[in-house]
C-alpha positions as CSV (number, residue, x, y, z in Angstrom):
1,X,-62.0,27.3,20.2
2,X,-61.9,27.9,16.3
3,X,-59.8,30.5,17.5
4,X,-57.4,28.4,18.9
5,X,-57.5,25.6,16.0
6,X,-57.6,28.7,13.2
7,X,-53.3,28.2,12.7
8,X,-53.7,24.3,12.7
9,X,-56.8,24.4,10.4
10,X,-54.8,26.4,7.7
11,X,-51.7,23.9,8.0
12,X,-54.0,21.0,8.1
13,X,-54.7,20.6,3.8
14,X,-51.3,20.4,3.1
15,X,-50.6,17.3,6.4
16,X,-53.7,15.9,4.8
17,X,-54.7,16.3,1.3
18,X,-57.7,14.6,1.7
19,X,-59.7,16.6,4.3
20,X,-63.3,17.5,3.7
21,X,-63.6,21.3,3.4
22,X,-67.6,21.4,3.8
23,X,-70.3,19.9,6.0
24,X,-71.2,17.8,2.9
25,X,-67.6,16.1,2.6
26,X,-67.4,15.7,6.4
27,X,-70.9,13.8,6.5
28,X,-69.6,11.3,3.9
29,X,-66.4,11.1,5.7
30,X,-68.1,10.1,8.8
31,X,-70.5,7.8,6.7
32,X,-67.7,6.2,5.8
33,X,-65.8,5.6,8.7
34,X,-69.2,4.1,10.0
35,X,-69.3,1.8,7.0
36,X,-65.9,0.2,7.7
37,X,-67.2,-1.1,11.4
38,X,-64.5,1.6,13.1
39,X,-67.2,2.7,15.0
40,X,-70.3,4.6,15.5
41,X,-68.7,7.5,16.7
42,X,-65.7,10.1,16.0
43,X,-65.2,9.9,19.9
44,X,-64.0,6.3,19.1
45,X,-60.3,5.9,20.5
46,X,-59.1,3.6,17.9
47,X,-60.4,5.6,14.9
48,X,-57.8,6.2,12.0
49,X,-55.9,10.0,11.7
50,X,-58.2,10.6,9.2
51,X,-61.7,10.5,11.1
52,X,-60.2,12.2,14.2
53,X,-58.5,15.1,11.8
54,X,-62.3,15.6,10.5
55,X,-64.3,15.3,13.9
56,X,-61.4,18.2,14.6
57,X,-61.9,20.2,11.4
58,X,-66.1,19.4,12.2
59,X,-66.3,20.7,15.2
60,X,-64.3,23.7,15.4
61,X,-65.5,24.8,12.1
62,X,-69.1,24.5,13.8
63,X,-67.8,27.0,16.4
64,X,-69.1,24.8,19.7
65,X,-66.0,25.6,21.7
66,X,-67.2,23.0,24.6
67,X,-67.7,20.0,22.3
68,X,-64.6,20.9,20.1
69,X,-62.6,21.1,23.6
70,X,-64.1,17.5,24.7
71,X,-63.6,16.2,21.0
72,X,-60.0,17.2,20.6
73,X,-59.1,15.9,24.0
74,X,-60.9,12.5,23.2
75,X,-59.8,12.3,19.6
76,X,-56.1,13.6,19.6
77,X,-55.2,12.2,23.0
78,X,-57.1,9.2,23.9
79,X,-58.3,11.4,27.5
80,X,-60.7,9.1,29.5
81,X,-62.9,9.9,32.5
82,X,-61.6,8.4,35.8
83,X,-62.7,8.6,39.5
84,X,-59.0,7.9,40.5
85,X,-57.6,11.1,38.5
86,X,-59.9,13.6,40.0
87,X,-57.5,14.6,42.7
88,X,-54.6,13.7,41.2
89,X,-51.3,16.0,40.0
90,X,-50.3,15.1,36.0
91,X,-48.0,11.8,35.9
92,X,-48.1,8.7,36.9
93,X,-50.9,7.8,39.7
94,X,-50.6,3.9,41.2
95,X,-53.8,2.3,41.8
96,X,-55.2,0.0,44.1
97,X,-54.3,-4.0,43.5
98,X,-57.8,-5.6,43.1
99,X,-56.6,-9.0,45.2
100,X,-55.4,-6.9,48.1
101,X,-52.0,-5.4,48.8
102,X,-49.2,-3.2,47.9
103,X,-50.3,-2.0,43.7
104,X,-48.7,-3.4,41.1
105,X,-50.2,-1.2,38.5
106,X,-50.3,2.8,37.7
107,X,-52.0,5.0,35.3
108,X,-51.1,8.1,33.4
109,X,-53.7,11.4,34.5
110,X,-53.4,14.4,32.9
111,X,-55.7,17.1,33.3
112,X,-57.5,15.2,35.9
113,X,-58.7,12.7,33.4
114,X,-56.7,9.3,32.2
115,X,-54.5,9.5,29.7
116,X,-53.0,5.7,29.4
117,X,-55.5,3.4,27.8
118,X,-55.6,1.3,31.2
119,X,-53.7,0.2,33.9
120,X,-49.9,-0.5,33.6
121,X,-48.2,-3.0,34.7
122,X,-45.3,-2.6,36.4
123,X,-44.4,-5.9,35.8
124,X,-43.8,-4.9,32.4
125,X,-41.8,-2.2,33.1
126,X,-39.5,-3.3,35.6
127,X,-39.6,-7.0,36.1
128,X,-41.4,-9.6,37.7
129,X,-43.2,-8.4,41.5
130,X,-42.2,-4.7,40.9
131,X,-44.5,-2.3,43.2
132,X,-46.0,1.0,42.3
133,X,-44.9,3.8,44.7
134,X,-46.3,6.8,45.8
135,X,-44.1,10.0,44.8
136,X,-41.7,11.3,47.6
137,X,-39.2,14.3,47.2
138,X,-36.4,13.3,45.1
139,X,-39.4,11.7,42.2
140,X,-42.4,13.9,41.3
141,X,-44.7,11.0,40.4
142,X,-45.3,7.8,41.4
143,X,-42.9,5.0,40.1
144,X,-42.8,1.6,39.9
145,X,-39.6,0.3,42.0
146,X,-36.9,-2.5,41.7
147,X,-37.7,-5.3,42.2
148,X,-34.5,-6.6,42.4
149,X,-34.3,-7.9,46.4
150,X,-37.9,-9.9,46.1
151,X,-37.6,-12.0,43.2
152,X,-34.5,-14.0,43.3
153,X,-31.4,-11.1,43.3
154,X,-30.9,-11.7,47.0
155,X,-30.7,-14.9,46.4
156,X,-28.9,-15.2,50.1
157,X,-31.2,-12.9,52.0
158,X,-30.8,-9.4,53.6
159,X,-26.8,-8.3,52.7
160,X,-24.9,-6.6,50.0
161,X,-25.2,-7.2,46.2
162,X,-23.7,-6.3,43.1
163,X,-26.5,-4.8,40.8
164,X,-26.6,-3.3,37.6
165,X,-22.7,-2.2,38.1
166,X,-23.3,-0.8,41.9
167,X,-23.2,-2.5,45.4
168,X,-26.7,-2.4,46.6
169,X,-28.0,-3.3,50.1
170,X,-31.1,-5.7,50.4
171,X,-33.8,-5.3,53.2
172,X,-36.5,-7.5,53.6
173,X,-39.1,-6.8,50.4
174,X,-37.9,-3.1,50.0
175,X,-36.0,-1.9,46.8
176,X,-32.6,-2.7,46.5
177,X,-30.6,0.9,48.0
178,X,-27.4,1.9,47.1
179,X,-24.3,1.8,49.1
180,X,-21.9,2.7,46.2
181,X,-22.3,3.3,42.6
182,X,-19.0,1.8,41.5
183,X,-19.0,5.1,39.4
184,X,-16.4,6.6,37.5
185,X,-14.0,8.7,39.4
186,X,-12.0,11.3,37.6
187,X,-8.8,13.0,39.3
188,X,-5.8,16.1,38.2
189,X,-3.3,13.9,36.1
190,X,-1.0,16.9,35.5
191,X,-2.2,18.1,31.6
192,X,-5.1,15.9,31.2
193,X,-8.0,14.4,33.1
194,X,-7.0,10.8,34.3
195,X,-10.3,9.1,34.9
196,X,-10.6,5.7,36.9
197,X,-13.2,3.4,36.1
198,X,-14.5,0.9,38.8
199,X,-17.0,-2.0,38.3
200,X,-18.9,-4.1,41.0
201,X,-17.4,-7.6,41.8
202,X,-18.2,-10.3,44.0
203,X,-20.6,-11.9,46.0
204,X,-22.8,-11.6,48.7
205,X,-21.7,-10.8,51.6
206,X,-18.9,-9.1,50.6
207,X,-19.3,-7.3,46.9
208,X,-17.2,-4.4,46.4
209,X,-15.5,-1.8,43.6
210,X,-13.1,-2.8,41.8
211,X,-10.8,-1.0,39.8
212,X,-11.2,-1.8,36.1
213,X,-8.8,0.5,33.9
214,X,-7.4,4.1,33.5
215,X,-7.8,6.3,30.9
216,X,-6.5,9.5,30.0
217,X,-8.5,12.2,27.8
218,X,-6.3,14.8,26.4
219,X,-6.0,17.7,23.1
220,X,-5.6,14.6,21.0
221,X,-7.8,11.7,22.9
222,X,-11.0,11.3,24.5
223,X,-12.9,9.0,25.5
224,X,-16.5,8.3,27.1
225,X,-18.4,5.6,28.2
226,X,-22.1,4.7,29.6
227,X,-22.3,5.0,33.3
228,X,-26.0,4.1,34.5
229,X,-25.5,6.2,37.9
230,X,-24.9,9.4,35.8
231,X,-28.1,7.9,33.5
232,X,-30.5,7.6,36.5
233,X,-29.6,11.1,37.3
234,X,-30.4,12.5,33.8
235,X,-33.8,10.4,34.2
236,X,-34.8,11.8,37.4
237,X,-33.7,15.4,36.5
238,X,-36.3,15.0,33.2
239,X,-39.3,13.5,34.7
240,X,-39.3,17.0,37.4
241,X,-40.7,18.8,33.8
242,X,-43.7,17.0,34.3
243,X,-44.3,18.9,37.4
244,X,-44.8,22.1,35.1
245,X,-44.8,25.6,36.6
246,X,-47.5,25.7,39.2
247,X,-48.2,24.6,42.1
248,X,-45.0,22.5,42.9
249,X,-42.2,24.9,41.3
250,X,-41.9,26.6,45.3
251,X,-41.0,23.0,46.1
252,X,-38.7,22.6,43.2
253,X,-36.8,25.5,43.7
254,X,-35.6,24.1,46.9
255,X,-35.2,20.3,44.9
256,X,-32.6,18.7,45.9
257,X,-31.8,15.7,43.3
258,X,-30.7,12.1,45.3
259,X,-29.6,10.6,41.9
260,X,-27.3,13.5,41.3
261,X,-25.6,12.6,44.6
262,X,-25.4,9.4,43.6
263,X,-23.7,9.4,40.6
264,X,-19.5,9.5,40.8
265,X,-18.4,12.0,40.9
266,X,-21.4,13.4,43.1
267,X,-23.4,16.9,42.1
268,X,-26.5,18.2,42.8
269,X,-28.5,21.4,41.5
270,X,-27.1,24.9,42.8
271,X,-30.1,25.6,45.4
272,X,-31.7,28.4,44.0
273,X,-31.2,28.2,40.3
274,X,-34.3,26.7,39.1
275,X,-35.9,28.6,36.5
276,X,-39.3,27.8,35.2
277,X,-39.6,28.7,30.9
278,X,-43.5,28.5,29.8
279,X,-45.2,29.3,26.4
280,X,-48.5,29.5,25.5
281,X,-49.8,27.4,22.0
282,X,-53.3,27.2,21.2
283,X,-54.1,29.5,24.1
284,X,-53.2,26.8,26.6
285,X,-51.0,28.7,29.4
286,X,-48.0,26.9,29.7
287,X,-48.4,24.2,26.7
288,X,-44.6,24.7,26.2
289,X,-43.2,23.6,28.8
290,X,-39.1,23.6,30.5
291,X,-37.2,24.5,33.5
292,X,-33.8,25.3,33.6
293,X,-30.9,24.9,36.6
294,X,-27.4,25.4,37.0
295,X,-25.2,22.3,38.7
296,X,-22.3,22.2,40.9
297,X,-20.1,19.5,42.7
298,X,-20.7,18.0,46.2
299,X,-18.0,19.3,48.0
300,X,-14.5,18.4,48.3
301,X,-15.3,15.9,45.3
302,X,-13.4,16.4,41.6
303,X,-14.9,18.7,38.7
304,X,-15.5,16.6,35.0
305,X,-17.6,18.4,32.1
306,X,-20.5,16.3,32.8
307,X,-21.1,17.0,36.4
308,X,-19.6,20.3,37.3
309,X,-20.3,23.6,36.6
310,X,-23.0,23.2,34.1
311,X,-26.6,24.0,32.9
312,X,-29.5,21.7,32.8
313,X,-32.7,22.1,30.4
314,X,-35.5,19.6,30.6
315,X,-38.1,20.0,28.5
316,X,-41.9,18.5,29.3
317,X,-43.1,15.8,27.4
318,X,-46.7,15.7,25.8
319,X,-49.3,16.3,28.9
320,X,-51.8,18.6,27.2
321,X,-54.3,19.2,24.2
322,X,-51.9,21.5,22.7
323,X,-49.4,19.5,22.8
324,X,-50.9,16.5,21.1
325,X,-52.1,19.2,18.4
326,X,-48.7,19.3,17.2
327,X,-47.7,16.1,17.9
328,X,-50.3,15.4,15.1
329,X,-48.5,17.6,13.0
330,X,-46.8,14.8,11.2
331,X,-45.8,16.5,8.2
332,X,-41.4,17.0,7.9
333,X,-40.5,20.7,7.2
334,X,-36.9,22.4,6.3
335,X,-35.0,22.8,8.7
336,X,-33.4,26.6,7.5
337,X,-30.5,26.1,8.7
338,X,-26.9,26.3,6.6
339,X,-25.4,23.9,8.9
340,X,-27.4,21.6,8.3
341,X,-28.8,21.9,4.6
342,X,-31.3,19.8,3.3
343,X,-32.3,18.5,6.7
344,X,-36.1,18.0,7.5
345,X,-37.9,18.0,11.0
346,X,-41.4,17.3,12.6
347,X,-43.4,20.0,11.4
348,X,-44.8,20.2,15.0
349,X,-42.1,20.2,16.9
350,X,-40.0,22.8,15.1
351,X,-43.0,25.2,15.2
352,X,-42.9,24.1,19.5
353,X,-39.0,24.9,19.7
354,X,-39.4,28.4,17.9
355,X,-41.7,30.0,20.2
């Protein structure tokens, strides 16, 4: 393990000036972190940067790779053991609702241990009575839904609503599902793009599209505006990274992505084109993580720039002990590049996006 901490334990004096360079100085540090009632252990989750960097600098110098393994996961990711992440994929797991019924809560596992510092409330997330649900094949982790149809947005029953711009269909308790996304619609307008922007109006029973405006986007004008539809597509497209490169990528490279076909005008990933791109950092396999995938139109339906004939990269969020490593690495470094001179960046995540 002092292997794999060697390149962050030579960067480390210069992110913190401070850090004890002997057993001695790392005694007193940890005397001292004692004396100001943080706790009496470097395993503490709340401890300042300082302790953790030193129960890291500690332990690897010591050359225990088992406790420096435990000791960076406790200290630079807050990693907790939990029965209900033992069989669990990295993501989002719900968990069971202690007064009986659907869950209303979910925690994050990563590595088969807990990464979130308890149970989250979806609540929180998405509004008053939202559920957690289990994963299905268009989301790679469990979710917490809308709760839109169960507390108070059918406010007439079961029918048709207008909901966050779209015509949505209420059933019962279930999400809210969409019947149109009142999405932009772009067609040929001779030398430029003509696009056609539609908004949801109305009430239940009878909500609908209705045309808002046109606007042209030529050499000398262009214009573009939020469309949530094209938004929940990008969201669903990045979470897939968390899915990494084993075991679901034979799964993903079938993926077929329901928000894509949702948005206006509707795409979807060309079947086939997803490419996995993993790097090792710190000797974790894959710490790096980012697939890539080309897109193409549904058919018969208009090309734009945003939806047609393009590439996507998603790159995975923080999941493992690498990647908190150099999340850590708070320090702002050049940039080196003439286009930008003067500019600075997270000295961690410019030394991620060069391998």
């Amino acid at each position: 393990n002092a292997e794999a901490c060697a390149e962050l334990l030579k960067e480390l004096p210069a992110d913190w000036p401070g850090m004890p360079k002997t057993e001695g100085d790392i005694q007193k540090a940890c005397a001292a972190g004692d004396s100001t009632g943080a706790g009496a252990t470097l395993l503490e989750e709340e401890e300042g940067q300082g302790t953790m960097v030193a129960a890291l600098a500690a332990r690897a110098s010591a050359g225990d790779a088992a406790a420096a393994r435990e000791l960076l996961d406790r200290a630079m990711v807050g990693k907790w053991k939990d029965a209900r992440c033992a069989s669990q994929p990295d993501g989002r797991t719900c968990v069971p609702n202690p007064q009986g019924g659907r869950s209303e809560d979910y925690i994050y596992c990563s590595a088969q241990k807990r990464l979130s510092l308890g149970e989250i409330h979806c609540s929180d997330r998405r509004g008053p009575m939202s559920r957690c649900v289990e994963g299905d094949t268009d989301r790679a982790n469990d979710y917490c839904d809308d709760p839109f149809c169960r507390n108070g947005g059918a406010y007439a029953g079961d029918g048709l609503y207008c909901h966050r711009g779209m015509v949505v269909r209420c059933n019962g308790q279930n999400a809210p599902a969409i019947v149109d996304s009142c999405g932009n619609r772009c067609h040929d307008g001779g030398d430029c793009t003509v696009t056609d922007y539609f908004t949801c109006a109305g009430n239940n029973p009878n909500p609908y599209c209705r045309f808002d405006r046109t606007s042209a986007d030529d050499e000398t004008a262009s214009e573009s505006t939020y469309q949530e539809s094209t938004a929940r597509a990008f969201a669903e497209l990045a979470n897939l990274a968390v899915c990494g490169d084993a075991p679901h990528s034979p799964g993903l490279k079938t993926y077929s992505c329901a928000a894509c076909r949702a948005d206006s005008p509707s795409w979807d990933l060309v079947l086939g084109s997803w490419r996995p791109v993993g790097m090792t950092d710190f000797l974790e396999r894959h710490a790096i993580f980012a697939y890539v995938a080309r897109t193409t139109l549904a058919s018969g339906r208009p090309v734009s720039d945003a939806s047609g004939g393009a590439c996507i990269v998603s790159v995975r969020g923080s999941v493992d002990t690498a990647n908190w490593v150099r999340d850590f690495q708070l320090r702002h470094v050049s940039l080196n590049k003439s286009s930008c001179p003067g500019c600075r960046v997270h000295h961690g995540f410019r030394d991620m996006w060069l391998k």
